[in-house]
C-alpha positions in Angstrom: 243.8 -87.5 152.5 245.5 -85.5 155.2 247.5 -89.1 156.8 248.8 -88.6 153.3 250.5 -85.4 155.0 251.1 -87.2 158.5 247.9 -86.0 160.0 245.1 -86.5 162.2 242.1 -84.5 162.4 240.7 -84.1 165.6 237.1 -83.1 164.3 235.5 -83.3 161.1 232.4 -81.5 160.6 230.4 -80.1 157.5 229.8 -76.0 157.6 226.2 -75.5 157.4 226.7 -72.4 154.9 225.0 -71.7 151.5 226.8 -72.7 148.3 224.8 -71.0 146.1 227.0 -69.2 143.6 226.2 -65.6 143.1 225.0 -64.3 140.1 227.9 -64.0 137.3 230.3 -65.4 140.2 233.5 -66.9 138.5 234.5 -70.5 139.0 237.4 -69.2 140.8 236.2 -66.8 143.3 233.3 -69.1 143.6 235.6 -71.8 145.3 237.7 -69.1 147.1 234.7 -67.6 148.6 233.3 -71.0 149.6 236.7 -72.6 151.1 236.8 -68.7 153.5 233.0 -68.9 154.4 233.5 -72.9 155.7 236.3 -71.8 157.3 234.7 -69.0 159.3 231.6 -70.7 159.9 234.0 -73.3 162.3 233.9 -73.5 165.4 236.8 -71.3 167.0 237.8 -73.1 170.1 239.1 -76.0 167.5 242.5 -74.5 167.3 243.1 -74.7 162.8 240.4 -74.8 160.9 241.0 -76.5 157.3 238.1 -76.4 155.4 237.9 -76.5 151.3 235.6 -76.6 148.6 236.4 -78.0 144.7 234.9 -77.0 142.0 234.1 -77.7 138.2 234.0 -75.8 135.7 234.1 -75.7 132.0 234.6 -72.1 130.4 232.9 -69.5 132.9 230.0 -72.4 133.9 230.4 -73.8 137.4 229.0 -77.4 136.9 227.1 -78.3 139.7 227.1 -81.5 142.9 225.3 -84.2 140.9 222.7 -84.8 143.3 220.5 -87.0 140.6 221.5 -89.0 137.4 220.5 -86.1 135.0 222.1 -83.9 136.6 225.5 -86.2 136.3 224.5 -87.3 132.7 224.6 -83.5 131.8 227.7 -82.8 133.8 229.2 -86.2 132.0 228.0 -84.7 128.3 229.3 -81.6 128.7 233.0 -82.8 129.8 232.8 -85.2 127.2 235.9 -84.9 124.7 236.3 -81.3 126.0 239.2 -79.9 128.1 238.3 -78.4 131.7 239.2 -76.7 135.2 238.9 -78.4 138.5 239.6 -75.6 141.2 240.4 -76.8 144.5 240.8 -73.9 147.3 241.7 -74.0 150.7 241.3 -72.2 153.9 243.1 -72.2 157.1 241.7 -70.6 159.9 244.6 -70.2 162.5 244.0 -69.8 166.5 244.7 -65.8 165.7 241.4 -66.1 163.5 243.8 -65.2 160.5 242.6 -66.5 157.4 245.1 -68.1 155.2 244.2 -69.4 151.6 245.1 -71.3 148.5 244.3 -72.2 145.3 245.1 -75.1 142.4 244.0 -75.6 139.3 243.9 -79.0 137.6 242.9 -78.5 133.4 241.2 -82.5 132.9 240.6 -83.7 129.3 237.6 -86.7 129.4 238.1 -88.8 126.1 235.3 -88.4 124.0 232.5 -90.6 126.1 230.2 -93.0 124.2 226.4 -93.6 125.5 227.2 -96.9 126.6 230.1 -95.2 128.7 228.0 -92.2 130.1 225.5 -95.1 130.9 227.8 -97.3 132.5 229.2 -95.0 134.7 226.1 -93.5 135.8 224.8 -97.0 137.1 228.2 -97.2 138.9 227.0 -94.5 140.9 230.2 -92.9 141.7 229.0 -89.6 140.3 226.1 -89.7 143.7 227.4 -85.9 145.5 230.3 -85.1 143.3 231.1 -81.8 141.9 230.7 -81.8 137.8 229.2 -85.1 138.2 232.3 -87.7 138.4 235.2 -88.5 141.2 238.8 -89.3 139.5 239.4 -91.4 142.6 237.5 -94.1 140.7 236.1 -95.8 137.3 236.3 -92.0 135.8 239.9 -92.2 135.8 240.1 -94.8 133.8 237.9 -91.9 130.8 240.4 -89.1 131.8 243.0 -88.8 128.8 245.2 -86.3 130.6 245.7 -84.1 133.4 247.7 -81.1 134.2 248.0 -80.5 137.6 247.3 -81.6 140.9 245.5 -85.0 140.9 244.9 -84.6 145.0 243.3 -81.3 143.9 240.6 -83.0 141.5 239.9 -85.6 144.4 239.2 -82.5 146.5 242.2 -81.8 148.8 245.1 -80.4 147.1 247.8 -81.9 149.3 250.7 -80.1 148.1 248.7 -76.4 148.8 247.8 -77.6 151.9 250.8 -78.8 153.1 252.3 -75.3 151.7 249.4 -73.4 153.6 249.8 -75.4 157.2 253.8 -74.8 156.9 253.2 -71.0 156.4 250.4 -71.0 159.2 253.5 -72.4 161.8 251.5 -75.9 162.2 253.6 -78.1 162.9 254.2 -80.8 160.0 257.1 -82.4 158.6 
C-alpha cells in the first residue's frame, strides 16, 4: 500500500508486542495504544518507523483476528446487516524518537448475510488472520452495502492519514 504513496520500505518486520486489549479498553484507544507500542518496539537505527494496527469493532466490542472459522463465523454474524467501526491508527516514529499519530474511522454496513453467504465465504478463506473476521480487499466487498470513510483504512493502512502524518514528520514525499 505505501507504492500507492510513492514509497519503498526498506524493512518490514512484525513487533513482537502483546495485543491483548486491556480490560474495559475502548476500540479506539485500543488501536492507538497498539499502532504507539509497535512503533516503539522498532528498531531505532531504522531512521521512520511506521507501524499500525486496525481494528473492528461493533458498539464498545473489539472483534477479534479470526484465527479459526468460528471465530470468523461469529465475527461474520455479528456484522451481519448491522452498521460498524473499522479504526485504523498510525504511528510514526521519527529519527528524534518523537512519536507522531493518527487516526480514521471507517462506519461499514454488511447487507444482511444469508447462511449460505457466511458459508461461502468462510470456505474462501479470506477471513484466515483478519481483524473482525473479513478483508474488504476481496469477496467481502462484494457483502458491504456502504462505507463512510476511508476504504485504505479498512484494508489496514489509511493512506490519506499516513501520507498526512509522513508530511508533518518532514519525510520527504510528494
Amino acid at each position: 500500500m505505501l507504492a500507492r504513496l510513492g514509497l519503498e520500505p526498506t524493512a518490514i518486520a512484525p513487533a513482537d508486542i502483546d495485543e491483548t486489549p486491556h480490560k474495559a479498553e475502548l476500540p479506539h484507544d485500543y488501536a492507538r495504544r497498539m499502532a504507539h507500542e509497535k512503533a516503539e518496539a522498532a528498531a531505532s537505527d531504522a531512521g521512520f518507523v511506521l507501524a499500525g494496527d486496525t481494528v473492528v469493532a461493533v458498539g464498545r466490542r473489539i472483534l477479534p483476528k479470526a484465527e479459526d472459522e468460528a471465530t470468523a463465523r461469529k465475527c461474520l454474524e455479528l456484522v451481519s446487516g448491522r452498521r460498524h467501526r473499522v479504526l485504523s491508527a498510525i504511528a510514526l516514529r521519527a529519527p528524534d524518537d518523537t512519536i507522531r499519530e493518527r487516526l480514521s474511522e471507517t462506519v461499514v454496513i454488511f447487507k444482511r448475510l444469508s447462511a449460505q453467504e457466511i458459508d461461502d465465504y468462510i470456505a474462501s478463506g479470506e477471513w484466515d488472520g483478519k481483524a473482525g473476521g473479513y478483508a474488504i480487499q476481496g469477496i467481502a466487498e462484494g457483502l458491504i452495502s456502504r462505507i463512510q470513510g476511508s476504504h485504505s483504512g479498512v484494508v489496514g493502512l489509511p493512506l490519506f492519514e499516513t501520507r498526512a502524518l509522513l508530511k508533518a514528520a518532514g519525510f520527504p514525499i510528494a
